[in-house]
C-alpha angles and dihedrals in degrees: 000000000000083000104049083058085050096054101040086044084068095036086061089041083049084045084049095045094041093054089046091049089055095244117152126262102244088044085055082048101063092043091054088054095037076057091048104048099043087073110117118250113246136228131207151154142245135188111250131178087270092045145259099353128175121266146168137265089269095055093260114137117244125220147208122240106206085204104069116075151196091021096300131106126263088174106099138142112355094005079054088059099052099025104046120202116225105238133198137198089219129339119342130247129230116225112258106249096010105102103239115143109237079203088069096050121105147121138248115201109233128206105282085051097250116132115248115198118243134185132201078006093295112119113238123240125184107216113226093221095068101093099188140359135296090029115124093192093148099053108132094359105151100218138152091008105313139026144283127228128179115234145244127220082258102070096241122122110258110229124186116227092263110022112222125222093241128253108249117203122177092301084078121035130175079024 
């Protein structure tokens, strides 16, 4: 968060040095987004009923997909609607305090070129169906040919004891 003000303090100084240089609005502008967007994405962590998982910056827990493999994404098209990857301008932070390992921290290029932030080298996903944060609601859901797992700060996927089939609900369907 602290980085995000950082960040949109200089995009309003660019704003400020754009106007008294006599740039357009719409050129400070773009500066000012250009500003905004280059902030890292963050990742943290929150306590769930299995644990400290991973999660994003907005407090929504970010899973593993076993079918991907060797550090790239499997999750496009309709599994990226329902299964969102966590991207990122450039690397990834990790939150200060949270017990994420910075070390752990990378990114893998999809498809469409655009950076999604791995860990541990598993691409992480936010579920739609987690509504706010600190919900796991995808944990063990078989969707899209394999399943999703929260994860430790370890890096590790974070099974419960019986794995349930997941329940699908209209996010999914055919799943």
């Amino acid at each position: 968060m602290r980085q995000l003000e950082r960040v949109l303090r200089r995009a309003r100084w660019i704003a400020l040095i754009g106007a008294a240089l006599g740039l357009s609005a719409v050129t400070t502008a773009a500066i000012a987004s250009v500003a905004r967007t280059s902030a890292a994405t963050t990742v943290t962590t929150h306590s769930s009923k299995l644990g400290k998982v991973l999660a994003s910056a907005n407090g929504h827990a970010l899973y593993m997909f076993t079918h991907d493999s060797a550090g790239k994404s499997s999750c496009y098209a309709s599994c990226a609607s329902v299964w969102r990857p966590l991207s990122s301008i450039g690397h990834p932070a990790a939150g200060k305090g949270s017990g994420v390992n910075s070390k752990l921290l990378g990114t893998s290029r999809r498809k469409d070129g655009k950076l999604q932030v791995t860990y541990n080298g598993h691409p992480l996903y936010s579920y739609a169906g987690d509504t706010s944060a600190g919900q796991i609601n995808g944990e063990g859901a078989n969707h899209f040919g394999g399943r999703w797992y929260v994860i430790s700060t370890g890096g590790n996927a974070v099974k419960p004891k019986k794995a349930s089939g997941g329940v699908c609900n209209p996010l999914c369907p055919g799943y």
